[in-house]
C-alpha positions in Angstrom: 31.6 38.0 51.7 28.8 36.7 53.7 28.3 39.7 55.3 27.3 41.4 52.2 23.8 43.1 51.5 21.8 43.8 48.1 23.0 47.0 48.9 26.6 46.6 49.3 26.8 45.0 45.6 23.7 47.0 44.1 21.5 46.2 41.0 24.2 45.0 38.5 26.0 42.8 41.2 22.6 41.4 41.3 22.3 41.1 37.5 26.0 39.4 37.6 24.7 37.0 40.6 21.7 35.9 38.3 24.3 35.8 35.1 26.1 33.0 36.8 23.8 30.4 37.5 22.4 30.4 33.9 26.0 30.8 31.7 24.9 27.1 30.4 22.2 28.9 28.5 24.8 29.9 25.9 25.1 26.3 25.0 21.8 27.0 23.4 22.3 27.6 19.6 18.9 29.2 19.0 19.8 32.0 21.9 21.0 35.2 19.9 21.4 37.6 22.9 21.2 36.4 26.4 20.9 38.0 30.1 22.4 41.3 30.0 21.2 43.7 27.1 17.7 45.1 26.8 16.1 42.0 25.3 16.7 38.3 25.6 16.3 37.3 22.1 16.6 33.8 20.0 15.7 32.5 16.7 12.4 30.6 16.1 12.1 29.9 12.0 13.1 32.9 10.0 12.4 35.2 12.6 14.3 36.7 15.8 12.1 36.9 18.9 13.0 39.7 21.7 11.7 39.7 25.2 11.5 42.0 27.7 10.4 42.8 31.2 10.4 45.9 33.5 8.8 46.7 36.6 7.1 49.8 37.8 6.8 49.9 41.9 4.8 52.6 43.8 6.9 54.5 45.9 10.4 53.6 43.9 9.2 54.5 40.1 6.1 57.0 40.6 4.1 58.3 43.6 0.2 58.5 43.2 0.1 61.9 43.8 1.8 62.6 40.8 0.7 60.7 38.0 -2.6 60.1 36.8 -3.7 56.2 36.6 -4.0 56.0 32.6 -0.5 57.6 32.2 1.1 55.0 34.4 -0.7 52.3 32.4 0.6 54.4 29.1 4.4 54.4 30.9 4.4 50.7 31.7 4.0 49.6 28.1 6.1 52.6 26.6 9.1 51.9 28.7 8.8 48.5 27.6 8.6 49.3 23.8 12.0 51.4 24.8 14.0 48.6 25.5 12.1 46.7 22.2 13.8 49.9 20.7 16.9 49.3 21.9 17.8 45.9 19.8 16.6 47.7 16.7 14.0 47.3 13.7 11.9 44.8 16.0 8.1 45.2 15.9 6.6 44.6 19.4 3.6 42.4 19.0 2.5 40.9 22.6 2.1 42.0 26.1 1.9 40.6 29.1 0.7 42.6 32.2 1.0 41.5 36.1 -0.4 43.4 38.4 -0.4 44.1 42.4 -2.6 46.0 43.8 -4.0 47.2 47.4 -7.1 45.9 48.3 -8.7 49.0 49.1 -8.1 50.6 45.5 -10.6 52.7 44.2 -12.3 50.4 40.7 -12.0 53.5 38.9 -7.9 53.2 39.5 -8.3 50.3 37.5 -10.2 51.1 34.7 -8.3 54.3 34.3 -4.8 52.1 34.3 -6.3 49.4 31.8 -7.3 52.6 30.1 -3.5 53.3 29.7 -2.7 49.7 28.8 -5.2 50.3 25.8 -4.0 53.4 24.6 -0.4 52.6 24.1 -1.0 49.1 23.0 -2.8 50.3 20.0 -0.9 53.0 19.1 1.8 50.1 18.4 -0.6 47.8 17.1 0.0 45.5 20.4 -2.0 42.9 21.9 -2.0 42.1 25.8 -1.8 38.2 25.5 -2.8 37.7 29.1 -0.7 38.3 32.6 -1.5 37.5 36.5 -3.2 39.7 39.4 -2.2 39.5 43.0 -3.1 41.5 46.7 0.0 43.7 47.2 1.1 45.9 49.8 2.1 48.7 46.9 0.7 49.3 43.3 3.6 46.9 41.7 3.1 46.8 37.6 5.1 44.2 35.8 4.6 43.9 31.9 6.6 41.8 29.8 6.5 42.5 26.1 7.5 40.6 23.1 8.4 41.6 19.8 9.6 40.0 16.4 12.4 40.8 13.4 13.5 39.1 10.4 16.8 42.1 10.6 19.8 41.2 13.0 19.1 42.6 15.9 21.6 45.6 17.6 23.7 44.8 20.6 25.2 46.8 22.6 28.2 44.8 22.6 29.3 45.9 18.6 31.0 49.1 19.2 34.1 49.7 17.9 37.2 52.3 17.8 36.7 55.2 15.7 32.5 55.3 15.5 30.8 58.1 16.6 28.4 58.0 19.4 24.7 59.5 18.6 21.7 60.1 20.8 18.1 61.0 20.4 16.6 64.2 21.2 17.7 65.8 24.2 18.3 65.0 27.9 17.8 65.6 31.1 14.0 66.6 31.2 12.7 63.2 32.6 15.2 64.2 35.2 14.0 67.8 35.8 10.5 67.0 35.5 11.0 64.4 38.6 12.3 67.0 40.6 9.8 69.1 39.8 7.0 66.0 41.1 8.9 65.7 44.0 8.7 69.5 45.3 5.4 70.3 44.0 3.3 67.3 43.2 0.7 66.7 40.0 -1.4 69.2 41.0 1.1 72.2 41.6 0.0 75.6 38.9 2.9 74.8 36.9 4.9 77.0 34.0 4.1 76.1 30.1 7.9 74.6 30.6 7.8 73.0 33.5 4.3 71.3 32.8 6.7 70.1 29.5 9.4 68.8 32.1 7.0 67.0 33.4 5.4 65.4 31.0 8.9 64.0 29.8 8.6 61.8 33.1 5.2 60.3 33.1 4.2 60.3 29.6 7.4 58.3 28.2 7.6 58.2 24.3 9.4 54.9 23.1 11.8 55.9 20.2 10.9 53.0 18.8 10.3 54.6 14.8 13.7 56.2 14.9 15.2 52.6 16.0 13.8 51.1 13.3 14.6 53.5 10.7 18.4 54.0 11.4 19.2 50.5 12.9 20.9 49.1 9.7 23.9 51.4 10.3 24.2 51.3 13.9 26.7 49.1 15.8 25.7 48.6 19.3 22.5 50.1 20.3 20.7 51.0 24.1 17.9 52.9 25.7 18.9 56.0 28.3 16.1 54.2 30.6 19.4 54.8 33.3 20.3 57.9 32.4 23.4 58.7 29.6 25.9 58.4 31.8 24.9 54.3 32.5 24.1 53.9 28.8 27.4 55.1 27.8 28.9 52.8 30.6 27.5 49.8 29.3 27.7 50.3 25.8 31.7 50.8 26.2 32.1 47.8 28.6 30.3 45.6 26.9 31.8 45.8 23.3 35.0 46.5 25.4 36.2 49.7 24.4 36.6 53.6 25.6 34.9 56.8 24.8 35.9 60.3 25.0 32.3 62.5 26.1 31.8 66.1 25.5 29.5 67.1 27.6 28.7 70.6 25.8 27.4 68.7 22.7 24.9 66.9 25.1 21.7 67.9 23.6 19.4 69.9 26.1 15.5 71.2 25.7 14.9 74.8 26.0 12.5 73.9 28.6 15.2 73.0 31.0 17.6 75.4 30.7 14.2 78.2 31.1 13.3 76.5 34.3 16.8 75.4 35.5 19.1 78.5 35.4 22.1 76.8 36.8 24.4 75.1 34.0 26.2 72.2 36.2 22.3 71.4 37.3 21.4 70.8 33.6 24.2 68.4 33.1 23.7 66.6 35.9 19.6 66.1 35.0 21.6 65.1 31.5 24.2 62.6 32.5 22.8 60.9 35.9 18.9 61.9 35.8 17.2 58.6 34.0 14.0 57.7 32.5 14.4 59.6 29.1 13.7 56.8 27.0 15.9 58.4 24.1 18.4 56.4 22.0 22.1 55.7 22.7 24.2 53.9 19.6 27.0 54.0 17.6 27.4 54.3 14.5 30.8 54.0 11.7 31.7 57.8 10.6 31.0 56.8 7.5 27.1 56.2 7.8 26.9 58.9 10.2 25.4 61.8 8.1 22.5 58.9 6.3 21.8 58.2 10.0 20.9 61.8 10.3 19.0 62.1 7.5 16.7 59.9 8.7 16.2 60.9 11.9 17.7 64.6 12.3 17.3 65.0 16.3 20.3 62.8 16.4 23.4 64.9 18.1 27.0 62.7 17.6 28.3 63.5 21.4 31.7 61.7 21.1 33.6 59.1 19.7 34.8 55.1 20.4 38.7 54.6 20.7 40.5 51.5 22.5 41.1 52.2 25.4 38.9 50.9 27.1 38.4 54.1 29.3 35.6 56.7 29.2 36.8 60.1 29.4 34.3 63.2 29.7 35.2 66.8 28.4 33.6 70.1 28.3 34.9 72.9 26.1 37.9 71.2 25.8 38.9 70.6 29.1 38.6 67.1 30.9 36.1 66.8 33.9 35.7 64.1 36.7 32.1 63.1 37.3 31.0 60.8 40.2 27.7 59.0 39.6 24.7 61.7 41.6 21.7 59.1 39.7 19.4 56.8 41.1 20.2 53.2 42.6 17.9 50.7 43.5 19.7 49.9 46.5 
């Protein structure tokens, strides 16, 4: 045991490290959601208050030469507001922003970045509250947001056998568009479709309206900030259930399967590739179709049953997948 590293146990070994040393906190009888779903959230008054934090590192979750300055600023809020999303009709009000940053970075870096702080703060009515700034080695952005409901909030934990399971839009293009960054760069003559792909991984769109239009009839709730596969993972294990996937009702964009020819390429973008920011829920067969009224880029990719197992299928047939995403360590 000693002789374990970070990356032996990997980022949710870490997360159950952390879990254990504050289990006292569910003592607390305000606490409505502790460590572990995409907002801590407890009750002040009539209202519920969510927090959130996530962290954007230079060199881990973006490279310079492929993202302007303002969209970074723009994709650390949005992918905050994702996981505001993710507990349901919550209205993110505050933000907090930490930054570190190289000493020898150009001012106009910064006022482009604050510049992206602006833009996506008032597009959801935010305000940056305040924050800290620090020398760093690497560009290291850490924003925590907090936002406020008077509605239960959505846990991931309320799945249960026999609801459907819906996502948002399609997947896999974050994924793609990553790729893409990685071969060519931001300034590479891309295709109409490929500049699309692209633009699916830097400029992040929080699907925070559809959350708070369907999350009455929902019964667990995540973001796909670690890609579907992950989401499914956790929403299953932590309302403690099964799924049966089928993989050939995963939604997928046009764009991808123009630029990316080969089908088992797609999926894998789909299932392991991260950072789409779409919805992942469940929802009782019964309020399925009023779901979809609301928001009609919902797809129903499979179904909740008890045992506790997730099984994926394409056309019918049963397929073994071993996780090709991203890990931290």
């Amino acid at each position: 045991m000693r002789n374990k590293t970070v990356s032996s146990i990997g980022e949710f070994g870490l997360i159950e490290i952390i879990k254990s040393k504050f289990t006292r906190l569910n003592n607390n009888k305000n606490i409505v959601m502790g460590i572990g779903d995409d907002c801590f959230c407890f009750n002040s008054g009539s209202n519920t208050i969510c927090i959130t934090k996530d962290m954007l590192v230079e060199d881990v979750h973006f490279k310079k030469n492929w993202i302007t300055a303002k969209d970074l600023g723009q994709k650390a809020i949005e992918v905050n507001v994702s996981d505001i999303a993710a507990m349901g009709n919550v209205k993110p009000e505050y933000a907090f922003i930490g930054l570190g940053i190289p000493a020898d970075t150009p001012k106009k870096f910064i006022t482009d970045l604050a510049n992206g702080f602006k833009a996506a703060c008032n597009k959801y009515k935010m305000t940056v509250a305040g924050g800290d700034m620090v020398k760093a080695d690497k560009i290291t952005i850490s924003v925590t947001v907090v936002g406020i409901t008077k509605d239960n909030i959505v846990k991931r934990s309320g799945a249960n056998s026999g609801d459907l399971i819906g996502v948002t839009n399609t997947f896999g293009d974050a994924g793609a568009g990553l790729a893409l960054l990685y071969k060519h760069g931001i300034k590479y003559k891309y295709s109409k479709e490929e500049r699309l792909l692209t633009a699916k991984q830097n400029n992040p769109i929080a699907r925070l309206n559809e959350a708070q239009k369907i999350a009455k009839y929902l019964t667990s709730l995540t973001d796909a900030s670690d890609g579907l596969y992950i989401s499914i993972g956790l929403l299953t294990k932590d309302s403690d259930v099964g799924a049966d996937i089928y993989t050939d009702k995963v939604p997928l964009s046009t764009d991808i399967k123009k630029v990316f020819r080969d089908e088992n390429r797609r999926l894998n973008f789909a299932l392991f590739g991260g950072e789409d920011y779409e919805l992942v829920f469940t929802v009782p067969k019964s309020k399925a179709k009023i779901a979809k009224k609301f928001v009609p880029q919902i797809t129903y990719i499979g179904e909740i049953n008890s045992s506790k197992k997730v099984r994926y299928f394409h056309n019918g047939k049963e397929q073994k997948f071993k996780y090709l995403g991203f890990k931290h360590f």
